[in-house]
N, C-alpha and C positions, 0 to 999 in steps of 0.2 A: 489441753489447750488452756491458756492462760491469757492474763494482762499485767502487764511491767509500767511501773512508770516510778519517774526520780528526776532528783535536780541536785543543783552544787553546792547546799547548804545545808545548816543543821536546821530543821525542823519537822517534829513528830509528830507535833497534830497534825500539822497539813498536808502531810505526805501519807498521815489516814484517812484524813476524805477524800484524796484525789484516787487513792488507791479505793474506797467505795464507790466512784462514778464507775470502776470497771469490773464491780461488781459480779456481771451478768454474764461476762468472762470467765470466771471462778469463781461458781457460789459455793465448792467445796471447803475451801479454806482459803485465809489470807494474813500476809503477814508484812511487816519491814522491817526496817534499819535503818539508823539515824548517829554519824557522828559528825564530829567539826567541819567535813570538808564533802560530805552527801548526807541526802537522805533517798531510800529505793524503798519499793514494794512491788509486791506480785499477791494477785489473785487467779487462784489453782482451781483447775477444773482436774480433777485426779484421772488420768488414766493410766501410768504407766506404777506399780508399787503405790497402792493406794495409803500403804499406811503413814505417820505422822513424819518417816525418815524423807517423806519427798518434801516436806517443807518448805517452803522461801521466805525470805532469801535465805540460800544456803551458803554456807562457808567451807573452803577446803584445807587442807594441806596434803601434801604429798604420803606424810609419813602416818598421819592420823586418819584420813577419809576425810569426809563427809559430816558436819556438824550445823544444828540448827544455830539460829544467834541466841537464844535460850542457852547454850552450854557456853556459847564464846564469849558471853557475857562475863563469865568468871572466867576464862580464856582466852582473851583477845591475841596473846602472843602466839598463839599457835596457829594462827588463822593463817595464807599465804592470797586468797582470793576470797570474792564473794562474788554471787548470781544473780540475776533474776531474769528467768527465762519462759519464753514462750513459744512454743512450738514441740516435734518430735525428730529426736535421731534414730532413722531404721535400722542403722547397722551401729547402734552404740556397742553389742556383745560381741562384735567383732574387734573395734576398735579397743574394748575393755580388756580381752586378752589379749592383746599385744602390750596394753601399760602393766597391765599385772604382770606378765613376764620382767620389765625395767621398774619393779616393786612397788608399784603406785599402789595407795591402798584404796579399797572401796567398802563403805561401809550400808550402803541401799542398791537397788534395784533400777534406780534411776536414769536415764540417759542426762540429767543434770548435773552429776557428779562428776560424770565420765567427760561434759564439754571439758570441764575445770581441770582436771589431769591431762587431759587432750592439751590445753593452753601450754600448761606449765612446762608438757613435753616439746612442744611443735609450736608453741608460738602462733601469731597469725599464720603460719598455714596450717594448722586443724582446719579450719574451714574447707580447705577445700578435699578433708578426706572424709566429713560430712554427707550423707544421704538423708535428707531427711528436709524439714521445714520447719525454720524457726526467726526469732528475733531476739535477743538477747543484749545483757549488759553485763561484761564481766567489770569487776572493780579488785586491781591489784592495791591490796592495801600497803605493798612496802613501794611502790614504784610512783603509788596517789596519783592513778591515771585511770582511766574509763577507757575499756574497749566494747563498742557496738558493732554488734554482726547481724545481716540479711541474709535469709537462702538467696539461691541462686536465681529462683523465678517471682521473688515477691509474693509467696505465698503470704506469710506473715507479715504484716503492716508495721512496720517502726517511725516515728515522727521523731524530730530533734530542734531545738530552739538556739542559737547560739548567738547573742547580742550582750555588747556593753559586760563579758566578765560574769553575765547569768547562763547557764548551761541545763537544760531541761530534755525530759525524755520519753518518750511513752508509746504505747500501742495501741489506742487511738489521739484522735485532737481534744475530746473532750477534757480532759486537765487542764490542758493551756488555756483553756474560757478562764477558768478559776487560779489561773496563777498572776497575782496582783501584776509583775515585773511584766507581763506580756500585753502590749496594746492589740486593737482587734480590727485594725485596717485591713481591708481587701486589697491584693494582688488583683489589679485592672487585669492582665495578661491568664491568669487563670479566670478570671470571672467570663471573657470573651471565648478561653478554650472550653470551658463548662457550655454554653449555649451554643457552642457548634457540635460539638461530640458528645454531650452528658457528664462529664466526668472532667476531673485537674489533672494539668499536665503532669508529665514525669517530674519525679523530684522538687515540685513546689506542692502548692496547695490553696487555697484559696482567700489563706489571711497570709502579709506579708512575715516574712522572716519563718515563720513556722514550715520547716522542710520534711520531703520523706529520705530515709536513707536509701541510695539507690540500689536495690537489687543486685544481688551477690558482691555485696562488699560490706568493707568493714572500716570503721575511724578509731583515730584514739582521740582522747581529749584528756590534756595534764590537768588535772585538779588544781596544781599550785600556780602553772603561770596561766589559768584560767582561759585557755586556747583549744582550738582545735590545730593539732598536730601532726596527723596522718589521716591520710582518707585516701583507698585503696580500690582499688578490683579486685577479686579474688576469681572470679570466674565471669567467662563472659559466652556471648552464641557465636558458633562456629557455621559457614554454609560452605566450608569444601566437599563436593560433590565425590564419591566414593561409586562408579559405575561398577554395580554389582548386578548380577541375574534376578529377576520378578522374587523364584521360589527364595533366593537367597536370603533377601528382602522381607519376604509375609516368615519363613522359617526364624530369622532373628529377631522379628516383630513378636511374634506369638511369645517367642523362648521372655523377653523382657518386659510386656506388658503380665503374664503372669509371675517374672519376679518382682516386679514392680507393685502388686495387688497382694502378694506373698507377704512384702514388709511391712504394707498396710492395713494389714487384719493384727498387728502387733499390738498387744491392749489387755489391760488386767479387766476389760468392761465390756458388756456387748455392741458388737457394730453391727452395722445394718447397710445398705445401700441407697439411692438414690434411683428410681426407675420412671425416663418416662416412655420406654421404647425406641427410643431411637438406634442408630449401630452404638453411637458412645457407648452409653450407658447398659444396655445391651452386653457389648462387648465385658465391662466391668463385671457384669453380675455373672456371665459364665464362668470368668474365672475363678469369680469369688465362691463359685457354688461348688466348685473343683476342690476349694481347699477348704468350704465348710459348710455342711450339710444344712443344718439350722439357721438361715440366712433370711433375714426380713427384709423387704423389700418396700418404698413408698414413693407412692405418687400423688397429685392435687390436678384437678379437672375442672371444671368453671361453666357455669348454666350456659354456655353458646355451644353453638356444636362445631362449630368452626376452632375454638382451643378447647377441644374432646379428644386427649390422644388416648384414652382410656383401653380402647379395645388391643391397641397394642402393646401397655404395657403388662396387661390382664394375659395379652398372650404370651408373653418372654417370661411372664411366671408361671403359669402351668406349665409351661416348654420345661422351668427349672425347679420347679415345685418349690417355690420361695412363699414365705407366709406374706402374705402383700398386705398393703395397708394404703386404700383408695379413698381420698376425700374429696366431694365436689364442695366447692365455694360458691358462695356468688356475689353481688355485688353490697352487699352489707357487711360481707366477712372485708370485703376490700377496702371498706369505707374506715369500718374500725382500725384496721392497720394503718392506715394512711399518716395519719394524724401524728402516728408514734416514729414512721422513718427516720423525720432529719434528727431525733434524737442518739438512735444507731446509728445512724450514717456519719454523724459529725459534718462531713462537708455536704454543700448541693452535691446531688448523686441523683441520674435521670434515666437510669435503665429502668425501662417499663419492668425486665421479666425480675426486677426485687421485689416484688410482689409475690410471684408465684415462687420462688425461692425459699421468703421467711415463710411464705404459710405450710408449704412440704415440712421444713426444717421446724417448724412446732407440731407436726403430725409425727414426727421421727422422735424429736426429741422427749417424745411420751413411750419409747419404746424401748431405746438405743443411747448412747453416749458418745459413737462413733459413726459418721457417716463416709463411704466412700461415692466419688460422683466420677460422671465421662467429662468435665469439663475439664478443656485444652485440646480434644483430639482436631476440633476443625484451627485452630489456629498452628498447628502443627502438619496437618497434610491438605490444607485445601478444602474446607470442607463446605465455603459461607457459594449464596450466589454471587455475591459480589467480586467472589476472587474471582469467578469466571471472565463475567460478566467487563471486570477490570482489564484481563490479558487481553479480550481484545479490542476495547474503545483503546486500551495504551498501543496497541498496532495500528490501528485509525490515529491515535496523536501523532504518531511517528511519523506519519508519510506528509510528503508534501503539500502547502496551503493548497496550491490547484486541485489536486486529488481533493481534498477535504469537503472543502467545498463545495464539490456539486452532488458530492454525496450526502452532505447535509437540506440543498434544494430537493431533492428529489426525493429523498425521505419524508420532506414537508407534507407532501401532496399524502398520502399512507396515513402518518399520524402526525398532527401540526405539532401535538403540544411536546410530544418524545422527541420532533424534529429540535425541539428549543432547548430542551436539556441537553439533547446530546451536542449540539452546535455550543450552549453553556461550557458542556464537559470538554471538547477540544480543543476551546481558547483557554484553557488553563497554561500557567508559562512554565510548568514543568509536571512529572510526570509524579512526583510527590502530592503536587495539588490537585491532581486529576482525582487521583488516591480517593484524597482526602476529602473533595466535595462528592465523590460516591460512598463513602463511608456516613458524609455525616446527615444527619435526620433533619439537619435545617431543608440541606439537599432535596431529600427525598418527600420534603414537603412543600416544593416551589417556592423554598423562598431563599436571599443571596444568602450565601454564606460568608459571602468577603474574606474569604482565607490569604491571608499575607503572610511570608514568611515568618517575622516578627512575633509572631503569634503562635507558632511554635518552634521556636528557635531550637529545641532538642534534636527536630528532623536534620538535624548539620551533621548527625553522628548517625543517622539513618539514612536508607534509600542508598547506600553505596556501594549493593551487592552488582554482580555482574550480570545478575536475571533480575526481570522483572518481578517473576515468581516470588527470589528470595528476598525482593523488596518489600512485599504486600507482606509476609510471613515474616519478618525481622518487623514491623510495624505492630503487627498483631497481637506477636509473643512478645516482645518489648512494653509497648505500650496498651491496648486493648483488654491485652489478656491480665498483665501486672494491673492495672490502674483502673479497670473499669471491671472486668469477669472475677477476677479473685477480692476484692473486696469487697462486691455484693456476695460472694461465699462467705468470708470469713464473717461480714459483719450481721448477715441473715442467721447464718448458723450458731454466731455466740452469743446473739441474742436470746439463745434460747436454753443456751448453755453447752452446745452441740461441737462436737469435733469433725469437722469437715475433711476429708483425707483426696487429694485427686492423682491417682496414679497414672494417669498420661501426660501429665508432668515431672515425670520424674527425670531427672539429668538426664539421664542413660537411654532414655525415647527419644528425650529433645534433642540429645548426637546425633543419631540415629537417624529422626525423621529427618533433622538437617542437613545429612550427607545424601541421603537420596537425592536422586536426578527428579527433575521436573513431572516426567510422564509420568511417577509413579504416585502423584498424588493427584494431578487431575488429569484424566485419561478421557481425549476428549469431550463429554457432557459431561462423565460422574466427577465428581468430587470426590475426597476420602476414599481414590482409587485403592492404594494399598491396604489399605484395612479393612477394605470390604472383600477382598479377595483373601486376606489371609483370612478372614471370620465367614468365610464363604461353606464352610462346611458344618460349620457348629451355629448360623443362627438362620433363617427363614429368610426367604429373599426378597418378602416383601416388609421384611425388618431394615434389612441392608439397602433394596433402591427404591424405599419408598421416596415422596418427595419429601425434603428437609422444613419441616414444620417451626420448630423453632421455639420457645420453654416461653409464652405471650400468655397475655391475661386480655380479652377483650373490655379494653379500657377504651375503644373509640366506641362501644356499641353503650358502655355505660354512662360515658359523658354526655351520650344523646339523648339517653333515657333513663334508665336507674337514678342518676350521678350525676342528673345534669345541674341542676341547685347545686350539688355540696361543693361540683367542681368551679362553678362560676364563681362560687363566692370566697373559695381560695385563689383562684387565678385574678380575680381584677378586687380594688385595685391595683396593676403591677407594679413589684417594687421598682422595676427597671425599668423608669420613664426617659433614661436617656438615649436607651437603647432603641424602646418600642414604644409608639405614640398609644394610649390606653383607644385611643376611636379607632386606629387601624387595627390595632387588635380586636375590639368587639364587631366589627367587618369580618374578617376572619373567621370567629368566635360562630357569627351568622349562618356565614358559608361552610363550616365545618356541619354546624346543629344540621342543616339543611341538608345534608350528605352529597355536597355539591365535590367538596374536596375532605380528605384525609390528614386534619393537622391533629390528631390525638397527641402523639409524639411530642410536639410542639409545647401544646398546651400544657402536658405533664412537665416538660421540661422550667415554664414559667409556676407551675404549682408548687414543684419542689423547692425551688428557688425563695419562693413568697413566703414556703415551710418555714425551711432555714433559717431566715432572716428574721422573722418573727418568734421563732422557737430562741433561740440563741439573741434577740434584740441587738442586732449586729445590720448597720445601715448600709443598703448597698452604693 
């Protein structure tokens, strides 16, 4: 795992400090290149050919291999590409014998090499004969064009800047702080999607013009007429439903989640896993222990007993005899972390569970250089309450106002305050917003969401499956899972130096799980129907239906106690007085302290933010 970043001009000191901010990315080695018409770099975290031939940026030719810019430096004519990549190809030794057959030569071990004769043969679509997760810049030096590529599910984070004839690039935003040519206005429309969900919409970001590249595709940009030129899909999510037999279903699941966990133990460095007992993760370690006996395992546990999954992850490792590695935190270890987030993070970023994420992924990263995790399997079969809990308030929107209606009186009388959400939840004016005021944490903390279309305009290209089902699940895996689950991975995990690896997302599941029919992922109450039934043999049953606990750090029991000072005095002043009057919030603030109501959520959400904006002196 690595960090890449470049721009469209010649300079080499600055394209070594911005390649130092990503330091923490690749504290193996680091390297660029610099002529008239770019400057790039990459910092290498080595896993795959540790020695000095993995270099970056790398430079190819067809007939000669693989060369660092050390040898092209007396060579330039022989160059045809250069690189600078981040990410892994699982099946590069695949793809490498079929170029070696049409004489492409290879001179390293690298799946770096092998993108670059992939190009030179296939052109844009190499991509799509890629398995693996990456972000990358190829730079054709006779054509003086830039091509950038995304895997398919946003594992890997790529940004791009494109204003006024300056072209910029990287894999995170931290650069662009530090590139004079970029001003550092806020995106209104992302700063409103961050306080409703945690996180920035698809393909923006929270300062204007700084974009992500979208998830499985690829652009080119001419160096000379200083443009972008193509901008592509390469691959996208399919929901044609594929009515097969149960056993057919757990038999094809088993066979590809272990080739899927097969390609991901691929590594010149030890891996390790990710355990907190749940079916995910669970799931991962069985296979992993199938194909390797010496398998370390780690978890993080937290002084409440309420986020204590300890006993079950304790169990899935004696179950597999994995060398485990159990650390409890408590609110001191969460205090010093705090401070340091919106540095990793780059944008506001408001998922509580980045907490219990980076402090796993610094307990591993003392162990391992590779981690694999279960994350993606509930955004793939059903696995949240919400999905439930959605199918059927969206059967209650459907019916008519008169029905509704007096189903919502009559509920009143039972529970007043549940009567008012859900009467909330059924005047939504479509079944998108219903979605989305159950998904988001303003929601689930009584207070308006005001969700307008406007506000995420992306949903025009979402929500247009024929089930509700593959509505919530094209949501998830589009946007939750890309934009808010995988960049609290990548960014937790390479903070520490860590290779993050999640094999239930690998293409070949997400087909898979998407041609399944509906019943097969929530079967009346269970969720993650399919995969508890195919793992129904090989893990413990009260692994598989326990209740869904969820990777939480009790941050509402510390803000009342431990952390109630540290947190007051990052949340108020609020930077966002336009938003939120500073008196109703300390109202709030009251009624939260007093355990009257539940705005943890909330409050963290206005902490981060305060982070942010003070870390980076960027006015909201």
């Amino acid at each position: 795992m690595c960090g890449i970043v470049g721009h469209n001009h010649y300079d080499p000191v600055q394209i070594k400090k911005l390649n130092d901010l990503l330091t923490h990315r690749g504290p193996d080695d680091g390297g660029f290149y610099a002529d008239d018409l770019i400057s790039m770099a990459q910092r290498r975290l080595s896993i795959l050919d540790l020695s000095e031939a993995g270099h970056q940026p790398m430079f190819y030719s067809a007939e000669k291999g693989a060369s660092s810019e050390k040898y092209l430096s007396q060579n330039m004519s022989d160059a045809q590409l250069a690189i600078v990549f981040n990410g892994e190809i699982y099946n590069y030794i695949e793809i490498r014998d079929i170029l070696a057959k049409k004489s492409y030569k290879f001179t390293t071990q690298c799946d770096t090499e092998l993108i670059m004769a992939a190009y030179l043969e296939f052109g844009e679509n190499c991509f799509q004969m890629f398995n693996g997760m990456w972000a990358l810049c190829i730079y054709d030096l006779k054509k003086k064009s830039l091509i950038l590529s995304r895997d398919r599910m946003g594992i890997k984070p790529l940004y791009f800047y494109s204003q006024d004839s300056y072209f910029a690039f990287a894999s995170e935003m931290k650069p662009f702080f530090f590139m004079e040519k970029i001003q550092r206005k806020i995106d209104l429309e992302s700063l409103e999607h961050y306080l409703i969900l945690n996180f920035s919409p698809k393909k923006k970001t929270i300062l204007q013009n700084i974009q992500k590249l979208d998830e499985g595709s690829w652009m080119q940009y001419d160096l000379q007429k200083k443009e972008i030129v193509n901008y592509q899909k390469f691959w996208n999510l399919s929901y044609k439903v594929n009515n097969l037999y149960l056993n057919d279903y757990t038999h094809l699941l088993l066979l590809k989640i272990e080739e899927s966990v097969k390609r991901r133990l691929l590594a010149d460095v030890p891996v390790g896993a990710f355990l907190s007992g749940g079916v995910d993760s669970s799931s991962i370690v069985y296979f992993m222990k199938l194909l390797k006996p010496d398998l370390k395992t780690f978890s993080v546990s937290f002084d409440y007993a309420d986020f204590d999954e300890s006993q079950y992850s304790q169990k899935i490792s004696r179950l597999f005899s994995t060398d485990h590695y159990e650390v409890k935190f408590n609110s001191g270890d969460v205090a010093n972390l705090i401070d340091e987030l919106p540095y990793y993070f780059d944008e506001p970023f408001a998922d509580v569970s980045m907490v219990p994420t980076c402090l796993v992924s610094k307990v591993a990263a003392e162990h391992v250089k590779v981690c694999l995790s279960g994350t993606g399997a509930d955004e793939l079969f059903g696995g949240y309450n919400h999905h439930r809990e959605f199918l059927t308030l969206n059967r209650l929107f459907n019916l008519p106002k008169i029905v509704k209606s007096p189903l919502t009186f009559f509920y009143s009388f039972v529970n007043k305050d549940r009567a008012n959400k859900l009467k909330q939840l059924l005047e939504a004016n479509s079944s998108k917003v219903l979605y989305l005021k159950l998904f988001s944490h303003l929601y689930r903390n009584n207070n308006d969401t005001n969700i307008k279309p406007g506000k995420f305009s992306y949903l025009n290209d979402l929500f247009l499956q024929e089930s509700a089902m593959n509505n919530i699940l094209e949501f998830d895996q589009k946007v939750y899972l890309t934009e808010d689950l995988l960049v609290k991975e990548d960014r937790a995990t390479m903070k520490y130096g860590l290779e993050g690896r999640v094999p239930f997302i690998d293409f070949e599941i997400v087909q898979l799980a998407n041609a399944m029919p509906e019943k097969m992922k929530i079967h009346g109450s269970v969720g993650k129907f399919i995969l508890k039934k195919a793992m129904e043999s090989k893990l413990p049953n009260d692994i598989l239906y326990r209740k869904k606990q969820g990777f939480g750090v009790p941050i509402k029991h510390y803000f009342r106690k431990e952390l109630k000072d540290f947190a007051y005095d990052r949340i108020f002043p609020s930077k966002l007085s336009e938003y939120f009057d500073d008196k109703k919030l300390k109202e709030l603030w009251d009624i939260f302290i007093a355990g009257k109501s539940d705005y943890a959520a909330f409050f963290w959400n206005l902490m981060m933010i305060n982070l942010w904006s003070n870390k980076w002196k960027i006015t909201l």
